[in-house]
C-alpha positions as a Markdown table, in Angstrom:
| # | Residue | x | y | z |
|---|---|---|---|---|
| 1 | Unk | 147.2 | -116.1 | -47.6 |
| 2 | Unk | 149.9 | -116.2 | -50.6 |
| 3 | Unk | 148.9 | -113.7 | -52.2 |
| 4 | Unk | 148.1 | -111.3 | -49.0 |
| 5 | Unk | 151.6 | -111.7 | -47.7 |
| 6 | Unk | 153.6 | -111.7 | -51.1 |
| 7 | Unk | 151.8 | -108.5 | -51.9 |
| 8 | Unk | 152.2 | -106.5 | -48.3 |
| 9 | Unk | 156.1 | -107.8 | -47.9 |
| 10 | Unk | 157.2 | -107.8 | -51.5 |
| 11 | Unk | 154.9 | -105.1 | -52.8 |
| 12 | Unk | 153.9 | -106.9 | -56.2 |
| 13 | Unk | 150.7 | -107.0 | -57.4 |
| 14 | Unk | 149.0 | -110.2 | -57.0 |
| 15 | Unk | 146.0 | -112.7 | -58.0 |
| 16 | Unk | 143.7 | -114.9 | -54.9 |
| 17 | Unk | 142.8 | -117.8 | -56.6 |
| 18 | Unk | 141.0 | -120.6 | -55.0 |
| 19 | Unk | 137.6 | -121.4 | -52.9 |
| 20 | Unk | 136.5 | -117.7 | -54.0 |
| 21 | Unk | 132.8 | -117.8 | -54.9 |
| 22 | Unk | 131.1 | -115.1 | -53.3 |
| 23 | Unk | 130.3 | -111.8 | -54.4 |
| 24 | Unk | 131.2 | -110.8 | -50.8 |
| 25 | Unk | 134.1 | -112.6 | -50.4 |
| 26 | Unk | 135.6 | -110.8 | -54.0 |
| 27 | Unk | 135.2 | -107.3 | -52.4 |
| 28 | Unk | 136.6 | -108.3 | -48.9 |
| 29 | Unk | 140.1 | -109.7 | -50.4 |
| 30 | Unk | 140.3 | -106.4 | -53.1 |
| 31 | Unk | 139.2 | -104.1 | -50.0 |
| 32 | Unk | 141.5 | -105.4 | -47.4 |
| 33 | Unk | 144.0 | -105.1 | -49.3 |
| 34 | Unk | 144.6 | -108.7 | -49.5 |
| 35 | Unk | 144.8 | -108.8 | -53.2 |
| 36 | Unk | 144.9 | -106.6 | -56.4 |
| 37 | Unk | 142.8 | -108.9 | -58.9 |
| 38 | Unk | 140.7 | -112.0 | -57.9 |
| 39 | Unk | 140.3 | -114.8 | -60.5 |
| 40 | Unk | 137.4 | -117.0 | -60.4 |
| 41 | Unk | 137.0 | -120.0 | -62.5 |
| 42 | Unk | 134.2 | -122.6 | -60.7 |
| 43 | Unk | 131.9 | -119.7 | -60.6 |
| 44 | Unk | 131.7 | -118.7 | -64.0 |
| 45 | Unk | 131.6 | -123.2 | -64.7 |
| 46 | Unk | 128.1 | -123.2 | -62.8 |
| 47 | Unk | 126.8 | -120.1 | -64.6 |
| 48 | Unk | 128.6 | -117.9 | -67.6 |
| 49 | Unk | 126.8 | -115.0 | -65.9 |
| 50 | Unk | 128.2 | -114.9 | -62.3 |
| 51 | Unk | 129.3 | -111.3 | -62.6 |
| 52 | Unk | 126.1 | -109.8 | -64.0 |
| 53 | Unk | 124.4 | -112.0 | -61.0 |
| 54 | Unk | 127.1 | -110.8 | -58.6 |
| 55 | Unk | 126.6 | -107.3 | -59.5 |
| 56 | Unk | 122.6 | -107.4 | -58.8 |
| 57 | Unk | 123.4 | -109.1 | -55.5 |
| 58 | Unk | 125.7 | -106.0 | -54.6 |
| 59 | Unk | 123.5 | -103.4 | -55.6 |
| 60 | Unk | 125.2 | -102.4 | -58.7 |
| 61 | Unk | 123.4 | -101.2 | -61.4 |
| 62 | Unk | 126.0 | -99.7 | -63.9 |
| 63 | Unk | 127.3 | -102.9 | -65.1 |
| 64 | Unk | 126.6 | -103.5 | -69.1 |
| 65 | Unk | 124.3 | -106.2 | -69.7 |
| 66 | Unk | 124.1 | -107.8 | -73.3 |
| 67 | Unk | 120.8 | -106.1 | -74.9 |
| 68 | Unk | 118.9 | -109.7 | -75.1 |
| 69 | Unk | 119.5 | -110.2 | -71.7 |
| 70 | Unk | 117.8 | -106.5 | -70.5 |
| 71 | Unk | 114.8 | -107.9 | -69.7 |
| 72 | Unk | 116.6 | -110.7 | -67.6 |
| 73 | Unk | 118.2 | -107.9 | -65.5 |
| 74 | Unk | 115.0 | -106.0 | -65.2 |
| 75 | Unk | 113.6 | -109.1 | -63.7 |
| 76 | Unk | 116.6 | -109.9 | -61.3 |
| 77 | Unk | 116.5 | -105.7 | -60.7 |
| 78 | Unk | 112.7 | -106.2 | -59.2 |
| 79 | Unk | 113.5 | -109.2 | -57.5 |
| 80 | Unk | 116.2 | -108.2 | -55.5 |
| 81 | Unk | 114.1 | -105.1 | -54.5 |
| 82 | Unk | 111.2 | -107.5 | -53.2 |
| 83 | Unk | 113.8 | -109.3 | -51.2 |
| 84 | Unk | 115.6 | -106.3 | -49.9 |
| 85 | Unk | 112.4 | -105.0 | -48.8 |
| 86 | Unk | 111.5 | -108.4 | -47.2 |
| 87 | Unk | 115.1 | -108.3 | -45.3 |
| 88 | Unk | 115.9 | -111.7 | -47.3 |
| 89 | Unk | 119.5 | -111.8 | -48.4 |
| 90 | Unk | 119.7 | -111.9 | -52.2 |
């Protein structure tokens, strides 16, 4: 809530910090307008590789992936398919 108002009355840029752990709840506070950059921390604790895992789970396929981890990605790529087409949340 900080960061919403200090960025819509002041009209600074500003960081959300704090219980963020979603890949859905990242694009809602940089869509709404709520925020210009979200920092997450915890996330990235539990696994190094929350934003390549974050970008499968939103559909996006243009992130870079380290070479060693390409077949990784394939493998999350054709799992995410079979659980689309199931109508399972990924």
């Amino acid at each position: 809530p900080f960061s919403d108002r200090i960025r819509n009355e002041v009209g600074m840029a500003t960081m959300a910090v704090g219980n963020i752990y979603e890949p859905d709840h990242v694009n809602s506070i940089l869509m709404a307008g709520r925020a210009d950059l979200v920092a997450l921390a915890r996330p990235h604790l539990t696994d190094p590789y929350w934003t390549l895992h974050a970008a499968v789970t939103l559909g996006d396929r243009g992130v870079k992936w380290p070479d060693p981890y390409l077949p990784g990605r394939d493998q999350l790529y054709r799992l995410a398919e079979r659980d689309a087409a199931a109508g399972l949340k990924v």
